[in-house]
N, C-alpha and C positions, 0 to 999 in steps of 0.2 A: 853186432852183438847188442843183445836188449840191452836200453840203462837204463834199469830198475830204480837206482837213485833217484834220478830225475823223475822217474813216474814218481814217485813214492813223495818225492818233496811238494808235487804238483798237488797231488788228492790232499796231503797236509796243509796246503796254503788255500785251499780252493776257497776254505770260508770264508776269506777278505774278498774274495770275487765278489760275493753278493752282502755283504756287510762290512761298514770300515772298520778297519783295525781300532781297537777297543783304547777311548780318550783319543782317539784323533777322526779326521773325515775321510783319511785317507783309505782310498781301495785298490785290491791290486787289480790294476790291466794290463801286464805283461811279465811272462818270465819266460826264458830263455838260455840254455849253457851252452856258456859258448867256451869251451876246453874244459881247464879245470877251475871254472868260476859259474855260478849262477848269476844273470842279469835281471832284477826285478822293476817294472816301473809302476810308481803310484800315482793316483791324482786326485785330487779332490775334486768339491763342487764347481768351485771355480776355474778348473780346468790347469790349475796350479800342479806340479809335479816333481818327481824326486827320481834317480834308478840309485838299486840298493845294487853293489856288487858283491857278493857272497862268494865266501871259498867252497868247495867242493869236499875238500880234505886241507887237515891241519899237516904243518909244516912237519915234514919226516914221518909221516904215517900215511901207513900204503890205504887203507881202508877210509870210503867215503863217512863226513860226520853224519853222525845218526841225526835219522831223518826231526824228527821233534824238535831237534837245537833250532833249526831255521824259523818254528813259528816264533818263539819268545825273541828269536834274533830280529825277525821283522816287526814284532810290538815295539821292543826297544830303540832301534831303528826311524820308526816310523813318529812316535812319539818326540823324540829327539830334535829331528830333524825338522818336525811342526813347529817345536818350541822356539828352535833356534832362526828361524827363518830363512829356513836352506831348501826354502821350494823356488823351482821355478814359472814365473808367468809363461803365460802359451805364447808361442812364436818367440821366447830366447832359447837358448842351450839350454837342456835340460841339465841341474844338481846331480851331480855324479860321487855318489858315498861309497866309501872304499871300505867293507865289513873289516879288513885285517885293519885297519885305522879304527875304529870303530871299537874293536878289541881291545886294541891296545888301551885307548884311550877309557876304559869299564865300562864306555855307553853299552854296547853290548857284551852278555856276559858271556865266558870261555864254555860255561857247563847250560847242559837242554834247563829250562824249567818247567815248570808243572805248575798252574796255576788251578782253582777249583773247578773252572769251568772246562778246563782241558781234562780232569779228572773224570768229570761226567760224562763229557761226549766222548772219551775213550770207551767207557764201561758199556753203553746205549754203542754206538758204532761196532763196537768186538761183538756183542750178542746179539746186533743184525746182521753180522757178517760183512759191513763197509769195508770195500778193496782197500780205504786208506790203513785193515789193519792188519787184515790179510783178505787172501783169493778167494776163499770157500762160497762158494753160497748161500751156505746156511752152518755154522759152527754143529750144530747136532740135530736134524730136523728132527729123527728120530727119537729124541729126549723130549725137546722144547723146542716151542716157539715163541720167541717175544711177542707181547701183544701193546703192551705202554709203560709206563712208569712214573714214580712219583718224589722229589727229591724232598725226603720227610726231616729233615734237618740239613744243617753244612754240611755235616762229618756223615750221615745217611740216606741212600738211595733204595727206594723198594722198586724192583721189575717187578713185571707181571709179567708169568710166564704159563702158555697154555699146555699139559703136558697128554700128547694123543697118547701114553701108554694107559694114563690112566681110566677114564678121562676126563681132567678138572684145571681150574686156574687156582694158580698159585700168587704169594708175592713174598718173594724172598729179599731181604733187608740185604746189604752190601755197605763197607767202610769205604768210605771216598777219601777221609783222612786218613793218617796212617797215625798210630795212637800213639808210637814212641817218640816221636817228630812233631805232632801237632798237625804237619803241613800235608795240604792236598796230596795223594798218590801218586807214585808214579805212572804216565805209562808204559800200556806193556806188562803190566801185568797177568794179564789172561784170566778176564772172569770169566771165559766160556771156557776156558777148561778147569778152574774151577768146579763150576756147575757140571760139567761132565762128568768130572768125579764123585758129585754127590747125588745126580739124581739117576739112581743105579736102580731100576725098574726090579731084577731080580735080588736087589739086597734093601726095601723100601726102610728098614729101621737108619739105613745111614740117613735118609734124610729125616727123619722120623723125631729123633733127641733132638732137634732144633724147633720144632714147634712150641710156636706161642702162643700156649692154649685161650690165655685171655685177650686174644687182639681179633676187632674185629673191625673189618675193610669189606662197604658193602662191591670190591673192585674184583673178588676173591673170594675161594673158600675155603683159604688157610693162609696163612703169615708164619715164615721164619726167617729166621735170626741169624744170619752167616756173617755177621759186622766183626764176629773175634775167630773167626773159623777161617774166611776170605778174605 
């Protein structure tokens, strides 16, 4: 049987492959499940190293932890363990971190987090269709096509989105914070279906009441406004 988990946790962590986990040097070169634990190994420049051992699922729940928890649990983790000096030189036993220790102890936290920049590359990744959010190849080719985008504050992201019904570029604004929270987005929240719903070829006034007559982006030949809509 597929384990979709494991896919699913692998595209989520990939970015530590080719960049260290953020405030440390550490990168990941290895993960592997082996039952119902994930085995991760890190190393820095020096060739210094750590394995994270991760639970699969929380104790008495049949269902694998959502896949997002893993990355914050490997910042946490990874940070930690730099600090404290729980790397190993090349040619000893490699640090062997035990996530449920780990938990216990609040170095890593019980609940996913969402940090801003996990915000943005959810919203860019869902509306180029990355496996890491789902399978599609393209969320609606038939609406849009991403063409770039531009992060116009903390709390605001403008895509630029090409629309073949029309046919024009667009750039519509999106909330990356969440306004009753203050705090970065979740993911998971589906801005491409979102946007599916609003750019309705046969009903053009839904997207229509959101234009921002006075913005002008030489990126585009329209700017709206979805930051209290989306």
């Amino acid at each position: 049987m597929k384990d979709t988990h494991t896919i699913d946790v692998l595209l989520a962590l990939r970015r530590f492959i080719g960049v260290p986990v953020p405030d440390t040097r550490l990168r990941l070169r290895g993960l592997v499940r082996a039952g119902e634990v994930l085995r991760l190994r890190l190393t820095d420049p020096e060739r210094r190293e750590m394995t994270l051992v991760l639970p699969v699922r929380r104790p008495n729940e049949a269902s694998p932890i959502a896949t997002w928890w893993y990355v914050g649990a490997l910042r946490h983790a990874a940070r930690w363990a730099e600090a404290n000096g729980r790397l190993s030189r090349a040619g000893q036993q490699a640090q062997v971190l035990d996530g449920e220790t780990l938990i216990a102890d609040g170095v890593i936290p019980v609940a996913a987090e969402t940090t801003a920049d996990d915000s943005l590359d959810y919203v860019i990744g869902d509306l180029l269709a990355d496996p890491a959010w789902h399978g599609q190849h393209s969320p609606a080719p038939e609406l849009y096509q991403l063409i770039g985008f531009d992060l116009m504050a903390e709390d605001r992201l403008r895509v630029y989105l090409d629309l073949p019904y029309a046919p024009r570029t667009i750039g519509v604004d999106l909330a990356v914070v969440d306004e009753d929270s203050g705090k970065p987005r979740s993911t998971g929240w589906w801005a491409s279906t979102k946007l599916n719903a609003i750019l309705t070829p046969d009903e053009p006034t839904t997207l229509a009441v959101h234009l921002v007559p006075d913005a002008r982006d030489p990126n585009c030949d329209a700017v709206y406004d979805l930051t209290h809509w989306a």
